[in-house]
C-alpha positions in Angstrom: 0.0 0.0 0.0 1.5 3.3 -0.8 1.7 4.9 2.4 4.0 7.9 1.3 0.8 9.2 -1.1 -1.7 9.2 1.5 0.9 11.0 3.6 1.6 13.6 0.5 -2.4 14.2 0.4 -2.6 14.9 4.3 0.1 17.3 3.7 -1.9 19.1 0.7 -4.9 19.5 3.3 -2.6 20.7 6.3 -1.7 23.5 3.9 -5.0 24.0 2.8 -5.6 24.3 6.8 -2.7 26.7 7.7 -1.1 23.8 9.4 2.5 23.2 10.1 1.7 19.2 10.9 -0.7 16.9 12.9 0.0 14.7 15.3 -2.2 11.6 14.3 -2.9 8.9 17.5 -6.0 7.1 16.4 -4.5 3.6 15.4 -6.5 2.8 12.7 -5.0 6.5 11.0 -1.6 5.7 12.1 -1.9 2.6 10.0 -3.3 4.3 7.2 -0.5 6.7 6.6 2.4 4.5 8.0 1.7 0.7 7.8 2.6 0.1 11.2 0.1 -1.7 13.3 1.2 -2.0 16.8 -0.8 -0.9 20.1 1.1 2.1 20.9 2.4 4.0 17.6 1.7 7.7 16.8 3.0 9.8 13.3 3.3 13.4 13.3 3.4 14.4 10.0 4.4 17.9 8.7 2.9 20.2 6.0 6.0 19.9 3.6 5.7 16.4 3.8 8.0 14.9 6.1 6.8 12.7 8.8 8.1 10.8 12.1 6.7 7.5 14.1 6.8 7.6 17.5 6.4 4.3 19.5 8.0 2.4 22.4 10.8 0.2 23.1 8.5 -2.7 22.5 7.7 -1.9 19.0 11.1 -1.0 17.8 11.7 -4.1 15.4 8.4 -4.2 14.3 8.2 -0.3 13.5 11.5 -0.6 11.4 10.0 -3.8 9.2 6.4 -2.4 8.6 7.4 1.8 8.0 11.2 0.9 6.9 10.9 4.4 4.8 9.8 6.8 7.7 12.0 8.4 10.5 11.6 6.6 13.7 11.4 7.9 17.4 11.6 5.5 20.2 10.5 6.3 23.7 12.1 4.1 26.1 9.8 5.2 28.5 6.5 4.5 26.8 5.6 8.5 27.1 5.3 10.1 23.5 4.2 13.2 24.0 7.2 14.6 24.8 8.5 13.1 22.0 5.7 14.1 19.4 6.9 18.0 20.3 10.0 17.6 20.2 9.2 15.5 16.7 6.8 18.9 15.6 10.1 21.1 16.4 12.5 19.0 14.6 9.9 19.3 11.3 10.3 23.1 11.8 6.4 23.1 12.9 5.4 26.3 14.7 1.7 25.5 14.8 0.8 21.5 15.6 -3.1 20.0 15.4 -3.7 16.8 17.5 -6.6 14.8 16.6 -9.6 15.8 18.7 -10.1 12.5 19.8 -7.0 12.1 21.6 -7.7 11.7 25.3 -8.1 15.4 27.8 -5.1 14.1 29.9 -2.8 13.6 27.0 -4.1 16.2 24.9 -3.4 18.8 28.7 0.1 17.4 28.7 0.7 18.5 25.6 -0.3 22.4 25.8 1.2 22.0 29.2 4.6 20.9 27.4 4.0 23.1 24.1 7.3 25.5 25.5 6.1 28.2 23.0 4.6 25.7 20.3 0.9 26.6 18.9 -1.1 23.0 19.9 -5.0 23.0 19.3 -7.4 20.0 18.3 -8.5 19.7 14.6 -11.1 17.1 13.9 -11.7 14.4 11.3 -8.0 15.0 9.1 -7.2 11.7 8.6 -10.6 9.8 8.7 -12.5 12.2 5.5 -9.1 11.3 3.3 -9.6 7.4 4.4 -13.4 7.5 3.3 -11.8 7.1 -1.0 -10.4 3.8 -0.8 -7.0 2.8 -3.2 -6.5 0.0 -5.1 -4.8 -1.9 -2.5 -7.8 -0.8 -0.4 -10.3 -2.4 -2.5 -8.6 -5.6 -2.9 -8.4 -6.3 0.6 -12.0 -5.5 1.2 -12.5 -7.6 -1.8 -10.7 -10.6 -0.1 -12.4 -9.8 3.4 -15.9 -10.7 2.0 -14.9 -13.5 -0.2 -14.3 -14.9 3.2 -17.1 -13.7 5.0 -19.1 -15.4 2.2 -16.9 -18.7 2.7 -17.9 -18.7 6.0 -21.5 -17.9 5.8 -21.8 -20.8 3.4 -21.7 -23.1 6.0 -24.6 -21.5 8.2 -27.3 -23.4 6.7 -25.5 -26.9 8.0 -25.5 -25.6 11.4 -29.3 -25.1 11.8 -30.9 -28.0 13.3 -33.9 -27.8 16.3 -32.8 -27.1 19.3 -29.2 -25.0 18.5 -28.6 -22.4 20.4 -27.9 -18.7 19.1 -24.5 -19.1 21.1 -23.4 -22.3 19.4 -24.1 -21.1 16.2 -21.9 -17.7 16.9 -19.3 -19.6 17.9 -19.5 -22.1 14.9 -19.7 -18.9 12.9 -16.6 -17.8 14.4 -14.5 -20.8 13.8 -15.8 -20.7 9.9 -14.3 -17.3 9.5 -11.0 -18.4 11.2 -10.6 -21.3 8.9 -11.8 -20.0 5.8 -8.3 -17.8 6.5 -9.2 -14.4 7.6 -6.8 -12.4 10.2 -9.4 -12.0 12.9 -13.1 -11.4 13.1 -14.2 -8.0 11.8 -16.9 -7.7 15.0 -18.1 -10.2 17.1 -21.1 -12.0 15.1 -24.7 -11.2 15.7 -27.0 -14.1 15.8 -30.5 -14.0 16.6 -33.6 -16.4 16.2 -37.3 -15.7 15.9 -38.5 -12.5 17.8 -34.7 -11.9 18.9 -34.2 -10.8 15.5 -36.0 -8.0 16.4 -33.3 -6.1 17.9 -30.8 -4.8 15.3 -27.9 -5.5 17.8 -28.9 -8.7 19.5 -26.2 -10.6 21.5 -26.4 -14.0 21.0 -28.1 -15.8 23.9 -28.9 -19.6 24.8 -32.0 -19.7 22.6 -33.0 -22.3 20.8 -34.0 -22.3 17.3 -37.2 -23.5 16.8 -39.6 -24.2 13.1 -40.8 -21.4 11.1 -37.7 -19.4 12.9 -36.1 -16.2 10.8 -32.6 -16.5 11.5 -30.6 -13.0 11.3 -26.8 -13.0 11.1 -24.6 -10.2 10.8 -20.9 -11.5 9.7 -17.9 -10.1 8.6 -14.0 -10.8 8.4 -11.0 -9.1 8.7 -8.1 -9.1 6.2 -5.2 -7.2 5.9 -7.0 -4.9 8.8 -10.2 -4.2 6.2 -13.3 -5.1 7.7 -15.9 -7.1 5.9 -19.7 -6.6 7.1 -22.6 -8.3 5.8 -26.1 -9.1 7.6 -28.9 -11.7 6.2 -32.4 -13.2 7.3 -32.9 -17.1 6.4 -35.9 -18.7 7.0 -35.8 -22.2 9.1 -38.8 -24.1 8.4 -42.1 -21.7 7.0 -41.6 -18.2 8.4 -45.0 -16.2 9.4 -47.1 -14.7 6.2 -45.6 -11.2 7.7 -42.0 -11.9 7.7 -42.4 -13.1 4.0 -44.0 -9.3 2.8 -41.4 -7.6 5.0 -38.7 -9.4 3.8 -39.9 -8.4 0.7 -40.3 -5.1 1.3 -36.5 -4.8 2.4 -35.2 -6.2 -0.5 -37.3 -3.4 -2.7 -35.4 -0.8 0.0 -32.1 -1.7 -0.4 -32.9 -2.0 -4.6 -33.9 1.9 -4.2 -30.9 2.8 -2.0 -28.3 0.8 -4.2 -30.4 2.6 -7.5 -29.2 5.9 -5.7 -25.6 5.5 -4.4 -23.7 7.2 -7.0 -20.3 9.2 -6.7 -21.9 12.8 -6.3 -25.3 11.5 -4.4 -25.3 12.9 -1.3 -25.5 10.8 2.0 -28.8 12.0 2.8 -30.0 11.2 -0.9 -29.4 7.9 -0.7 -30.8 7.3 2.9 -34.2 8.8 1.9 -34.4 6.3 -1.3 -34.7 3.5 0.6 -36.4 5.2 3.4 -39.2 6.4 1.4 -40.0 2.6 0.6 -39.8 1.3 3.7 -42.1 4.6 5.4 -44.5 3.9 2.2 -45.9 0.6 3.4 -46.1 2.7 7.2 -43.4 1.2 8.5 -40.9 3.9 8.6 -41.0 4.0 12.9 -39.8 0.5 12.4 -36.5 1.5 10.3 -34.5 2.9 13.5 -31.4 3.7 12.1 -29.0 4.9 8.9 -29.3 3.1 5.6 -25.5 2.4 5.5 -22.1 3.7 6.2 -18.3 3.3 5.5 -15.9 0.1 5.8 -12.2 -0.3 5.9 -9.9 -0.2 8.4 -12.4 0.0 10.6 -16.0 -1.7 11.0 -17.8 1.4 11.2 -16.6 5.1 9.5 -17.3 7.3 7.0 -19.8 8.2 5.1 -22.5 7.6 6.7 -25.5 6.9 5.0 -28.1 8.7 7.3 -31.1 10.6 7.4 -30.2 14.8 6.4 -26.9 14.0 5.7 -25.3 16.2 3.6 -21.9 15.2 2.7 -21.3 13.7 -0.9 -20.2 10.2 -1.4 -16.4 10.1 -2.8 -16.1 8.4 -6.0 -13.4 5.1 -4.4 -16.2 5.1 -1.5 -17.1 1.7 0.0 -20.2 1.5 1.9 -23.2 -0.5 3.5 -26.5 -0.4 2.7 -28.7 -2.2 5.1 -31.8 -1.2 5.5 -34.3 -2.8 8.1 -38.0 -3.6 9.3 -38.3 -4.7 13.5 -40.8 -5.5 14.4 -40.7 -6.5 18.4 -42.3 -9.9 19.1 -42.2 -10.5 15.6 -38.6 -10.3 14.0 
């Protein structure tokens, strides 16, 4: 992955800013524009282009194979704020953004250390640059749902009466493992019956019973790209209802996919299959956005949402899951 480009087109919106660099300490951002992937890693990367990782003694071998092309900073210590300033001065930075979402301790240490340097919060850099996804990008969300699909295949050779919602997680689980992905993208929604009623159901000990609707939402991880995909099955003949709402879905997400174009806005796109769905007076039963960004993590930008404004990116990779819950029902 060509980490030195995204680094050149954070640069090009640090100017656009009035920026002299950003320290960036969300993980999945440090990744992004370095490669590096351990638990404690920060970049600070300069306006001009230049850029230096920070991490701790634990990571030093591991920082020098996975960013071999970046300046390195090791804190023996395991502190890196100091060493993210003193990284800022080095670059010639008079005026360093931290992501707003780094901690109020860490971010008070460093104005508190700041010695003359210009330190405020600027949000979202990194993550609105992340929502176009590369080439590389695309191939490994490619590869994370072919084996999110490998795995789901076998779901319909674990349903037998009297499973539990538990054992088929876990069977789930082990699928995803073995088909050969990295780790599980989220832990795996299962839910039977009227449990599928509740968009984020944690599987439980109940038991799966004829004319069940079975609701999973699955997904792998490869390379660190997130795979995440949700379906209804039918065990046995499912209620009259659940047949015209499953229908009614399906025509939902049609309108919704009919609308995602580079351009549409977010908004746009969430009212197409909205509109279906609130049509057939069910749109109290649609309780949350259409869709919204993979990648290097399960859940970013855009978000596919009621009044959203922003304009999908042309290289966007998004969701679009619309609903119908009805409680008791499924």
């Amino acid at each position: 992955m060509d980490h030195a480009l995204r680094r050149e087109r954070l640069a090009a919106e640090l100017r656009a800013r009035g920026l002299d660099a950003l320290l960036v300490t969300r993980l999945p951002n440090v990744r992004y524009l370095t490669g590096f992937t351990g638990s404690n890693g920060q970049v600070v990367v300069a306006a001009e282009g230049r850029a230096v990782l920070l991490t701790d003694g634990r990571y030093e071998g591991q920082a020098a194979r996975e960013a071999p092309d970046l300046e390195r900073r090791v804190s023996r210590d395991g502190a890196l704020a100091p060493a993210a300033l003193e990284a800022a001065r080095a670059l010639g930075a008079a005026r360093l953004a931290f992501e707003a979402t780094l901690a109020y301790r860490e971010a008070r240490e460093l104005e508190e250390r700041a010695d003359g340097l210009e330190v405020r919060a600027a949000e979202g850099v990194v993550e609105r640059l992340r929502w176009e996804k590369d080439p590389d990008e695309l191939r490994a969300l490619e590869r994370a749902q072919e084996l999110t699909d490998l795995a789901f295949e076998r779901l319909p050779g674990l349903l037998r009466e009297g499973v539990s919602e538990r054992e088929v997680g876990l069977e789930l689980e082990v699928a995803v493992r073995r088909a050969g992905a990295e780790a599980l993208a989220f832990d795996p929604i299962v839910a039977f019956g009227e449990h599928a009623a509740e968009p984020h159901h944690r599987p439980c000990d109940r038991s799966l019973r004829r004319g069940d609707v079975v609701k999973v939402d699955l997904g792998a991880r490869a390379s660190g790209y997130h795979a995440d995909m949700t379906r209804t099955l039918a065990f046995g003949e499912p209620p009259a209802e659940l047949h015209d709402l499953h229908a009614l879905v399906a025509r939902a997400q049609a309108a919704g996919l009919a609308a995602l174009r580079a351009g549409a806005t977010a908004g746009e796109v969430d009212a197409a299959a909205r509109g279906v769905i609130a049509g057939a007076g069910l749109g109290e039963r649609f309780p949350h956005g259409l869709g919204h960004g993979v990648g290097l993590e399960i859940h970013e930008g855009p978000w596919l949402r009621p009044g959203g404004a922003e304009p999908v990116p042309a290289g966007a990779v998004v969701t679009v899951e619309p609903g119908v819950y009805v409680p008791g029902l499924g």
